[in-house]
C-alpha positions as CSV (number, residue, x, y, z in Angstrom):
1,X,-17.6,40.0,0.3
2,X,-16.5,38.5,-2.9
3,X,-13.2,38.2,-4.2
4,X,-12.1,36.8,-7.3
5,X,-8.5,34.9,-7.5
6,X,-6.7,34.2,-10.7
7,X,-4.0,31.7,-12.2
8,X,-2.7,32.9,-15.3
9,X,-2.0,30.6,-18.1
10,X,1.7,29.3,-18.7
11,X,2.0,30.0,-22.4
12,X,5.0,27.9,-23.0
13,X,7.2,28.3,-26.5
14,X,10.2,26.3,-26.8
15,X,13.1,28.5,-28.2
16,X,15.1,25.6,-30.2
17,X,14.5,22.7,-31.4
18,X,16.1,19.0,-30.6
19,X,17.5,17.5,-34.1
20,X,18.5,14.4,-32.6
21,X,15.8,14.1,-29.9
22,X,12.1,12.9,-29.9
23,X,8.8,14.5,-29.1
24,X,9.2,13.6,-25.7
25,X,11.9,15.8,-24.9
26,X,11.0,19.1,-27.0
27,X,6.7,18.3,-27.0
28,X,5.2,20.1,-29.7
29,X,1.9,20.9,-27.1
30,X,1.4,20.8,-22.9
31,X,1.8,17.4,-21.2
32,X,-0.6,18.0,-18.9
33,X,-2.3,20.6,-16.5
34,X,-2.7,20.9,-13.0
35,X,-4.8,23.3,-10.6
36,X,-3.3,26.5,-8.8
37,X,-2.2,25.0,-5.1
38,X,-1.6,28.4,-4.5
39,X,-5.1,29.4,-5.6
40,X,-6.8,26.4,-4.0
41,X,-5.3,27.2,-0.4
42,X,-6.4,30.8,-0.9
43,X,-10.0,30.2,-1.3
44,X,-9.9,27.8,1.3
45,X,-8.8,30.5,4.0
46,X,-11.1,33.4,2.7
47,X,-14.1,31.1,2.8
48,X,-13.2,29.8,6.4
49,X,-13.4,33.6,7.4
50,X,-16.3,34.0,5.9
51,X,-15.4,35.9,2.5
52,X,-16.7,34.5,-0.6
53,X,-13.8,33.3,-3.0
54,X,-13.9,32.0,-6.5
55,X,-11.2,31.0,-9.3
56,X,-10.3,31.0,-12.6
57,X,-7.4,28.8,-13.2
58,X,-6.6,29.5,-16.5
59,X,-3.7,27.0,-16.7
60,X,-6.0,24.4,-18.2
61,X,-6.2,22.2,-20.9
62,X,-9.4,24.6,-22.6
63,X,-7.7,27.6,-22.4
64,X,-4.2,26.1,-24.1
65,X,-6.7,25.1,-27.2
66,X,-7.1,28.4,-27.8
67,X,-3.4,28.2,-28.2
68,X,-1.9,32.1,-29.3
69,X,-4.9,33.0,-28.9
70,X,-5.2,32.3,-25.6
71,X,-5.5,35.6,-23.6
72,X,-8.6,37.1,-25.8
73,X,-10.5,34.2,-24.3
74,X,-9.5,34.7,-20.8
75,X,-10.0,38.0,-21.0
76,X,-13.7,37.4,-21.9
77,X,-14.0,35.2,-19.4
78,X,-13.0,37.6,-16.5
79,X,-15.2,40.3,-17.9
80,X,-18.2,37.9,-18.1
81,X,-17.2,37.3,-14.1
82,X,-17.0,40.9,-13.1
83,X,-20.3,41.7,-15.3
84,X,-22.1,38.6,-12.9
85,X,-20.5,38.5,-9.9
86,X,-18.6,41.9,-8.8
87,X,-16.3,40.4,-6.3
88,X,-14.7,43.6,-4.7
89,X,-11.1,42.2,-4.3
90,X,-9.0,40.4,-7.4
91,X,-6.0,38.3,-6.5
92,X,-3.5,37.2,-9.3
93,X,-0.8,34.6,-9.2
94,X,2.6,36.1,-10.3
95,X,4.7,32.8,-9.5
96,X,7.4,33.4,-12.2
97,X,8.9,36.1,-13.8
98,X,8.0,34.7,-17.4
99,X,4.1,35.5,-16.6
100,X,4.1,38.7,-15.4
101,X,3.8,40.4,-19.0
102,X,0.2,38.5,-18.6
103,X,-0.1,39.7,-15.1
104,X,0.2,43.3,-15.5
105,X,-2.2,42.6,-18.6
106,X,-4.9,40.8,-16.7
107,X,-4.8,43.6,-14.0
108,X,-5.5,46.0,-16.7
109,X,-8.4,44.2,-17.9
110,X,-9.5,44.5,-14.5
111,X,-9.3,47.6,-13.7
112,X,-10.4,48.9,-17.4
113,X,-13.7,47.2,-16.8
114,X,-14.4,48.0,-13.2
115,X,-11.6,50.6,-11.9
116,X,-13.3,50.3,-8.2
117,X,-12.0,46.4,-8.0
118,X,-8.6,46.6,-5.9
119,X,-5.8,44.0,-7.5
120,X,-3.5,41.8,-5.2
121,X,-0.9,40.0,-6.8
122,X,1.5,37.1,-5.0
123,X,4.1,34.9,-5.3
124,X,8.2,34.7,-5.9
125,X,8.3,37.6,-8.8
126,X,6.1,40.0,-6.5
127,X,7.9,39.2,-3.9
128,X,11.4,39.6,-5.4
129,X,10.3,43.1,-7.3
130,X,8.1,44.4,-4.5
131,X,8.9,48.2,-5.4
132,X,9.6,48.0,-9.0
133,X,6.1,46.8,-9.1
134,X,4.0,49.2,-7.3
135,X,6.0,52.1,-8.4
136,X,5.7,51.0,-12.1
137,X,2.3,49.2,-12.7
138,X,-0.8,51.7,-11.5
139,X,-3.3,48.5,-11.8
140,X,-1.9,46.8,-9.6
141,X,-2.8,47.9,-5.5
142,X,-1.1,45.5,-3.4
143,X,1.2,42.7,-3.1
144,X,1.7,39.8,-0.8
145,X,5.0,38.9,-0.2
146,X,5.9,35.2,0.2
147,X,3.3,33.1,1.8
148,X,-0.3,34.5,1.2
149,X,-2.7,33.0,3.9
150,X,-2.4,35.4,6.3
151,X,-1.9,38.7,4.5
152,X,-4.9,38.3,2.0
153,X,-7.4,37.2,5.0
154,X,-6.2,41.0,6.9
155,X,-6.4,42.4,3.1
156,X,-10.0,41.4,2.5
157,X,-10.7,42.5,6.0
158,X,-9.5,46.2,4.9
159,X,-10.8,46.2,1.3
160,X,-14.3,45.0,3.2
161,X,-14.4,47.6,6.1
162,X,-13.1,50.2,3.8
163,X,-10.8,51.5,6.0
164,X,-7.0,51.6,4.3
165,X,-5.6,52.6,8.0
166,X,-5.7,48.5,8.3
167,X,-3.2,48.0,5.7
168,X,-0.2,49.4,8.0
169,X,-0.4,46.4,10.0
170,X,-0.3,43.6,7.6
171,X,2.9,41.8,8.0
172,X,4.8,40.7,4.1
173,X,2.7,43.1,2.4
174,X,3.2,46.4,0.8
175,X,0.9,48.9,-1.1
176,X,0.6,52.6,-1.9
177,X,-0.4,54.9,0.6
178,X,-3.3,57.9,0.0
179,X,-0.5,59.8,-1.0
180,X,1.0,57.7,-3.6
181,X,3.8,56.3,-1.5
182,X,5.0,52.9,-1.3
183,X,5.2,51.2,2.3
184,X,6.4,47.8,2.4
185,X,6.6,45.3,5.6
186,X,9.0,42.7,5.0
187,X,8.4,41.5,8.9
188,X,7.6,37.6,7.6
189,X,4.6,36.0,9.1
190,X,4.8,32.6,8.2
191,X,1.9,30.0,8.8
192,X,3.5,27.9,11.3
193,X,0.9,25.3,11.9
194,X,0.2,24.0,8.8
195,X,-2.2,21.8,9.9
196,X,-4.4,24.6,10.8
197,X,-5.1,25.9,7.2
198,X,-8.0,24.1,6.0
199,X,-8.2,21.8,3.0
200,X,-7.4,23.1,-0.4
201,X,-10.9,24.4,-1.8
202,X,-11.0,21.6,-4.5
203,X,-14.6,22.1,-4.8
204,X,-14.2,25.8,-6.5
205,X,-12.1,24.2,-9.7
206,X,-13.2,21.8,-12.4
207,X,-11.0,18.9,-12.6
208,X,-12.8,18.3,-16.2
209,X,-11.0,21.4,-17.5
210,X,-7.7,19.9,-16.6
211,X,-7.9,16.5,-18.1
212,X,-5.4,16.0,-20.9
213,X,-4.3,12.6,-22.4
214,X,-1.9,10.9,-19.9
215,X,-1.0,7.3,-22.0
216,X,2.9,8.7,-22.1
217,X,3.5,8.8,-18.3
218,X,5.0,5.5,-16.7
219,X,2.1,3.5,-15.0
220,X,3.4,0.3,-14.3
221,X,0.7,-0.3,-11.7
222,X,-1.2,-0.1,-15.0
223,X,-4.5,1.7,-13.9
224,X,-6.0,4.4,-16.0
225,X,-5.2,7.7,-14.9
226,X,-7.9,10.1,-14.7
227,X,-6.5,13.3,-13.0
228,X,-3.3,14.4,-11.5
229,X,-3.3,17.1,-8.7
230,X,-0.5,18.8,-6.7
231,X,-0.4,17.9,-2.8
232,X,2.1,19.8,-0.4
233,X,3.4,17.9,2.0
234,X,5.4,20.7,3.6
235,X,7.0,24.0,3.1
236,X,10.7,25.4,2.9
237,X,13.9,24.5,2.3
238,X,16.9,24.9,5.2
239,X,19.4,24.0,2.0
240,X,21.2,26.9,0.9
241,X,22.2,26.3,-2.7
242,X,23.5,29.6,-4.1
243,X,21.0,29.7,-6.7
244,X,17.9,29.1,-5.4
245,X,15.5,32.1,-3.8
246,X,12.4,29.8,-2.8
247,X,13.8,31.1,0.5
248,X,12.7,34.7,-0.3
249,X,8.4,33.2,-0.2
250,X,9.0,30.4,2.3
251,X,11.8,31.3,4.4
252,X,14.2,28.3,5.5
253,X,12.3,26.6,8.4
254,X,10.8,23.3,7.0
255,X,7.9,23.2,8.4
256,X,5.2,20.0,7.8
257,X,1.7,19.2,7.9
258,X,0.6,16.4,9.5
259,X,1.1,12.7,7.8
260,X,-3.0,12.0,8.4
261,X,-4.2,15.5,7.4
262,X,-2.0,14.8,4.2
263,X,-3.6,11.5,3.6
264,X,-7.0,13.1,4.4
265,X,-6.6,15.2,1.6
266,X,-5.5,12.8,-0.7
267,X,-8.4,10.5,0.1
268,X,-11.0,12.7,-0.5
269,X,-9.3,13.7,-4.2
270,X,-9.3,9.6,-4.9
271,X,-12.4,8.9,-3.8
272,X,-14.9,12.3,-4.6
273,X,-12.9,13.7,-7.8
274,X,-11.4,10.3,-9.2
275,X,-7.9,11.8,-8.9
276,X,-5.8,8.3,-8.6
277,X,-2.2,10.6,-9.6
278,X,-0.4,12.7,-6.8
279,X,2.7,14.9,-7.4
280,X,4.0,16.3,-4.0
281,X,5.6,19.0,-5.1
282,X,7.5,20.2,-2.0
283,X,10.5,22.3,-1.6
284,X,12.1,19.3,0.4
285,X,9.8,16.5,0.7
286,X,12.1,13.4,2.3
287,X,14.0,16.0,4.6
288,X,12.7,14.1,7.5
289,X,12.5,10.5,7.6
290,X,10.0,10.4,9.9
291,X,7.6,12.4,8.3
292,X,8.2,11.0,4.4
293,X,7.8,7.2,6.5
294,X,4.8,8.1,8.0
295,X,2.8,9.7,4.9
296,X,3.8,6.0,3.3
297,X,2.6,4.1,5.8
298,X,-0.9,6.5,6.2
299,X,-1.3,5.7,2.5
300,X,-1.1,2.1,3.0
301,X,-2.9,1.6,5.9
302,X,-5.7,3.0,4.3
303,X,-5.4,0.6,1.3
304,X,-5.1,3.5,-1.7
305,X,-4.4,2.4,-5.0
306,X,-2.4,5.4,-6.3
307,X,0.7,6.3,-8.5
308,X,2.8,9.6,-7.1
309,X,5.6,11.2,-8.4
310,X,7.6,14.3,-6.7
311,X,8.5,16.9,-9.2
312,X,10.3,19.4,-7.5
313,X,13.5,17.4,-6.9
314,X,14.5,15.3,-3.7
315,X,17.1,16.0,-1.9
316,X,19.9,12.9,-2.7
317,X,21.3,13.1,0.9
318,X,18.1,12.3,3.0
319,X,17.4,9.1,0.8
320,X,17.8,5.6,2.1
321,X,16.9,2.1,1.1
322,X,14.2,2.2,3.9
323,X,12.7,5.4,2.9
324,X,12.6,4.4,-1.3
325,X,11.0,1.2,-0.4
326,X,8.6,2.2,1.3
327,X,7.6,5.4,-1.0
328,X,7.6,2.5,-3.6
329,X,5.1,0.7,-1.9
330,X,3.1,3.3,-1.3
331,X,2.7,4.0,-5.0
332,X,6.1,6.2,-5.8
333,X,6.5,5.4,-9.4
334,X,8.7,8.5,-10.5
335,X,11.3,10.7,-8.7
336,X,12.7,13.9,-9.1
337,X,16.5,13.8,-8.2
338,X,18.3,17.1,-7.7
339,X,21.7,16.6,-8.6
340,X,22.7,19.9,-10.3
341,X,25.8,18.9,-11.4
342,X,28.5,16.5,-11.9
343,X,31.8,18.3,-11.0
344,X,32.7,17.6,-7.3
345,X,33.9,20.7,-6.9
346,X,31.2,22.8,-8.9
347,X,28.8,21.2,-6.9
348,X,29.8,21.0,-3.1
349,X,32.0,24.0,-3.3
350,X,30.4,26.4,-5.4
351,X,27.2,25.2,-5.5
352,X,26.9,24.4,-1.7
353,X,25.3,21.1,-1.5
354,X,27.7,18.6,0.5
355,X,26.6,16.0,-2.2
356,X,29.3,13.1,-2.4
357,X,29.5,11.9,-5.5
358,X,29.3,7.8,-4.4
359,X,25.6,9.4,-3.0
360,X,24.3,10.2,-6.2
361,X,25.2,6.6,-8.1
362,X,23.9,4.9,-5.2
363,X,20.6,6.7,-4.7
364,X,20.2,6.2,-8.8
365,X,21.2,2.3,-7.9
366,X,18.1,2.3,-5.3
367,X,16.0,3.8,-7.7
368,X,16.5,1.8,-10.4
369,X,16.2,-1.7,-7.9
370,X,12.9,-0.4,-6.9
371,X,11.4,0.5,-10.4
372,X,11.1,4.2,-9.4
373,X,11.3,6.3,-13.2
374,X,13.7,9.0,-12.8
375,X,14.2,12.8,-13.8
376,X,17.7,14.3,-12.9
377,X,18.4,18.1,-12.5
378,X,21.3,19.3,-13.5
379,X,22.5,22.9,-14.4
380,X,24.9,24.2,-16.3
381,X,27.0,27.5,-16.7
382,X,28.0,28.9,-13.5
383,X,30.4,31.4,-13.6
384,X,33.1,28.2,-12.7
385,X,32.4,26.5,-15.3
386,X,35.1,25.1,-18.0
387,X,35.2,22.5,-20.5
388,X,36.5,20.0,-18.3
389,X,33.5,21.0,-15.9
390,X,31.0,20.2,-18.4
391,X,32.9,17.1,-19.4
392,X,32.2,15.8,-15.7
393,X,28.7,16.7,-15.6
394,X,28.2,15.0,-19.3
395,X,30.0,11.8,-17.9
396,X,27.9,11.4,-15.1
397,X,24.8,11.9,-17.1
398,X,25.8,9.4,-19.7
399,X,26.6,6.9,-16.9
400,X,23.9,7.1,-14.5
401,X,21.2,6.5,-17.8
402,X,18.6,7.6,-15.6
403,X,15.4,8.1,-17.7
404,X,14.8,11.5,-18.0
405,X,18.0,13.7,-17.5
406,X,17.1,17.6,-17.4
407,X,20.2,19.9,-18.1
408,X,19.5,23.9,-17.9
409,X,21.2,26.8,-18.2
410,X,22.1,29.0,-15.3
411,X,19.6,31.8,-14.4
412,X,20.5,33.8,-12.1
413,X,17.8,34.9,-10.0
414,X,17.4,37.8,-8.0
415,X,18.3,37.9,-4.5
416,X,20.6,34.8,-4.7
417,X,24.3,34.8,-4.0
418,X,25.4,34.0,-7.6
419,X,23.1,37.4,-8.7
420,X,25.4,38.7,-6.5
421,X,28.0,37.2,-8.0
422,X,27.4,38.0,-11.2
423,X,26.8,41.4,-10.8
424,X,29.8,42.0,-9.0
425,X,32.0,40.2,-11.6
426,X,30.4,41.8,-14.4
427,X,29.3,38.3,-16.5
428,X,25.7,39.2,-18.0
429,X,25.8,38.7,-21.9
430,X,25.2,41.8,-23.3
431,X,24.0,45.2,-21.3
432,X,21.9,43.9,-18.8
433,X,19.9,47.1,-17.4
434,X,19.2,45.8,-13.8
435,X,16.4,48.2,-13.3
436,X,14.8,46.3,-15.6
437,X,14.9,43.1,-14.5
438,X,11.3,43.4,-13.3
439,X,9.8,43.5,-16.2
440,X,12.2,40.9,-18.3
441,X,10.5,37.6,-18.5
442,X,12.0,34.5,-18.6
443,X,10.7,31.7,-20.4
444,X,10.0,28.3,-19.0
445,X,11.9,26.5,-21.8
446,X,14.3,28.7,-23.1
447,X,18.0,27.8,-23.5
448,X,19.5,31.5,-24.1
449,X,22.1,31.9,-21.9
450,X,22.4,35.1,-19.9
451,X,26.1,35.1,-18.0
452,X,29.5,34.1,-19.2
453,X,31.6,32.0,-17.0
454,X,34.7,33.4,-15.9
455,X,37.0,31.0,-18.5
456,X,34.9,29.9,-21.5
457,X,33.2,31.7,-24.4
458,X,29.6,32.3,-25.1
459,X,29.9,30.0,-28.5
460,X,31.6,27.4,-25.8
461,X,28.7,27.2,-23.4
462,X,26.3,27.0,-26.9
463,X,28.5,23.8,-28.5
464,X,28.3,22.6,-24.8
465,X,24.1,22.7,-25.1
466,X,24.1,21.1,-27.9
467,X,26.1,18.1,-26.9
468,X,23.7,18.0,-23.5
469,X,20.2,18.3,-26.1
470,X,21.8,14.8,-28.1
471,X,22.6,13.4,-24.3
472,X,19.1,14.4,-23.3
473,X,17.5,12.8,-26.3
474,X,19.7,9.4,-26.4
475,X,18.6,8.8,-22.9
476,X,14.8,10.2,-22.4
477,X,12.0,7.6,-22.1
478,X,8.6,8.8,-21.1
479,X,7.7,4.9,-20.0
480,X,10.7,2.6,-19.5
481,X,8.9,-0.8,-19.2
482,X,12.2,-2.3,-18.0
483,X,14.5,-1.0,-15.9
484,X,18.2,-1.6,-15.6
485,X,20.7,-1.3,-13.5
486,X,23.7,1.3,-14.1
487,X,26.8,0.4,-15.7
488,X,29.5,-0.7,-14.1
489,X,32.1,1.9,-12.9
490,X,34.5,2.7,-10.3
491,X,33.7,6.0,-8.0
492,X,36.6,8.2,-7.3
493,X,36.0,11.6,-6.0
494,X,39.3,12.9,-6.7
495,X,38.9,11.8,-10.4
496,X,37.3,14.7,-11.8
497,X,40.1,17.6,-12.1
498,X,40.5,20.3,-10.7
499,X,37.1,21.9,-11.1
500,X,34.9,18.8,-9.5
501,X,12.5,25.1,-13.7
502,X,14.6,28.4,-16.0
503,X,11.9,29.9,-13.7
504,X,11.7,31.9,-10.8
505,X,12.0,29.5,-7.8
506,X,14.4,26.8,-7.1
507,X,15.9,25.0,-9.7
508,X,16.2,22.0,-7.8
509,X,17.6,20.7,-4.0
């Protein structure tokens, strides 16, 4: 049995422009593409049950020079796939809320040109808008809820024994019964073993379709890089920052695969495809020492000239001299930092992450000694915020000069506490029709802000973004050839006052 699985294409449209920045920080174009994991892992389970999976990540560097005309020429392309191979099961990547206008439309194309085809679609948006979905969207069959190894394996076993009485027992999945009603199983199945999933079909993708000009990215182990692919080193988050709802696809229980199995796969990328730039994009990557030490020390024994970043953000509290030197001698040449904010008391109390401030400057410190480039998260606008708030989080920014600082506005996402916060408290801009929420997308870069705090005005939090846009753009380097240390300062945690992505998914550790 056939089955087709899709990655939309991000179509990403920056809302405003920087007047004081440079290219680097509001780029005109993509930076760069990089395969579907979520795809890649899919295949890899149907074909070791013995189902026949292909993909069409569209999230490439042809399909974006199509530019706004982008989704005519997918849509071709999927037709031309159903015309040649009429796989009997479509599964389509809803990841974040901003794609699923594109979802819903690729499922139509589907089912327009070969109505027998049943449609699955997966990750955090499905999951968090389950019923909204099924009940509203007719192309659309079935959805996996959070992790999709397990349910689209028992899905394909249905779809292929034509028997819909299988469905009922498919744990994190829900569909529409004979009669039109919708069943969903929340009962989580997570993959606990990660080990057992086998590698990531890399062979199903063409690497060539991703390749985009990489000259701006920091290489100062100076090797040309080629490709860039996405490695997970683990899965979920015990954290519980009260903004992020990764928890609703992975759950909280880190779990991790193996250091060698890792390495394995990262071996066979480096020496079969050429790919010589790794991004582990993990939930929580350096949560345990052990682990993060022994994928360093796999990489070296094995003598692999790479450069790795880790996008996602690491979490500040599990780093250590020890661990940073030796992800710098594995080949760690950039780091994602999640700091979210610098008010002490926005941060650890509202925010929930027991960060001390003295952590943060020190961790930058390490980072800096080891020539490790650094991104840092923050977030602004929670309902707590006030000027003197944003003053503290501005401060830190302009003191740590770390190379690339990131500040976003709030986005309250489903299922958190602060949706449930806001909801209660009554701060959405404007009249915010909840029933709605999904079907509102929510773009990648956009800066509009969609909750007041409790104490400032909207036209406050807007003079506040601009003043963070010419912070951003006095600081951003895409490749610092020299790296400094921070300025001198003294830390005081009781200094600050009295208050101390943009996507679907966590915006940061």
């Amino acid at each position: 049995m056939k089955v087709l699985l899709i990655a939309p294409y991000v179509y990403l449209k920056y809302d405003r422009p920087l007047e004081k920045s440079n290219s680097s920080v509001t780029p005109s174009s993509r930076g760069d593409f990089i395969p579907s994991g979520a795809c890649l892992y899919l295949a890899a389970i149907l074909r070791s049950n013995n189902y026949e999976p292909a993909i069409l990540d569209f999230n490439n560097a042809v399909v974006d020079k199509h530019k706004e005309k982008y989704f005519d020429y997918c849509k071709k392309i999927i037709i031309d796939h159903l015309n040649e191979h009429k796989p009997d099961l479509v599964g389509i990547n809803c990841l974040f809320s901003g794609i699923f206008s594109d979802v819903s439309k690729l499922a139509k194309v589907v089912k327009s040109h070969s109505p027998h085809v049943k449609i699955v679609i997966g990750g955090m948006h499905a999951t968090t808008f389950t019923k909204e979905i099924l009940t509203n969207c007719n192309d659309i069959d079935y959805i996996a809820l959070g992790e999709g190894e397990k349910a689209i394996v028992a899905l394909a076993a249905s779809v292929k024994a034509k028997n819909e009485n299988l469905l009922s027992s498919i744990k994190s999945f829900a569909y529409r019964d004979k009669d039109g009603v919708i069943k969903i199983n929340r009962e989580t199945d997570y993959v606990e073993d990660l080990d057992s999933l086998p590698m990531p079909a890399w062979d199903l993708i063409n690497l060539k379709e991703f390749e985009m000009k990489l000259d701006h990215y920091y290489n100062p182990r100076n090797i040309p890089i080629k490709h860039r692919a996405y490695v997970y080193a683990s899965r979920a988050c015990p954290c519980v920052c009260n903004f992020c709802d990764i928890f609703l696809v992975m759950g909280r229980k880190h779990r991790k695969r193996s250091p060698k199995v890792i390495v394995n796969e990262i071996e066979m990328l480096n020496k079969s495809y050429g790919v010589n730039y790794f991004s582990f994009n993990d939930d929580n990557l350096t949560l345990n020492k052990a682990h993060i030490m022994g994928i360093c020390d796999e990489i070296l024994k094995r003598k692999l000239n790479l450069m790795i970043d880790s996008p996602a953000g690491l979490w500040i509290n599990s780093l250590r001299e020890e661990v940073l030197a030796k992800m710098a001698e594995a080949g760690w040449v950039k780091a994602t930092i999640s700091v979210e904010h610098g008010d002490d008391y926005i941060r650890n109390k509202v925010i929930g992450k027991a960060l001390p401030r003295e952590k943060i400057y020190e961790v930058v410190e390490l980072l800096k000694k080891y020539k490790i480039m650094i991104t840092g998260y923050f977030i602004m606008g929670f309902p707590e915020d006030t000027d003197e708030t944003l003053q503290n989080s501005y401060d830190m920014i302009d003191e740590l000069q770390i190379d690339q600082p990131s500040v976003q506005p709030l986005i309250p996402l489903f299922g958190t506490p602060v949706f449930k916060q806001v909801v209660k408290d009554k701060l959405f801009i404007g009249d915010q029709n909840l029933d709605e929420l999904w079907k509102t997308p929510l773009s990648l870069a956009q800066s509009k802000f969609v909750i007041k705090p409790y104490n400032m005005s909207v036209d406050d939090l807007y003079k506040w973004r601009q003043k963070f846009d010419e912070l951003q753009a006095k600081h951003w380097r895409t490749n610092p050839n020299q790296v400094t240390s921070i300025i001198s300062h003294n830390i005081n945690p009781d200094s600050t006052g009295v208050f101390p992505r943009l996507i679907h998914g966590s915006q940061g550790k």
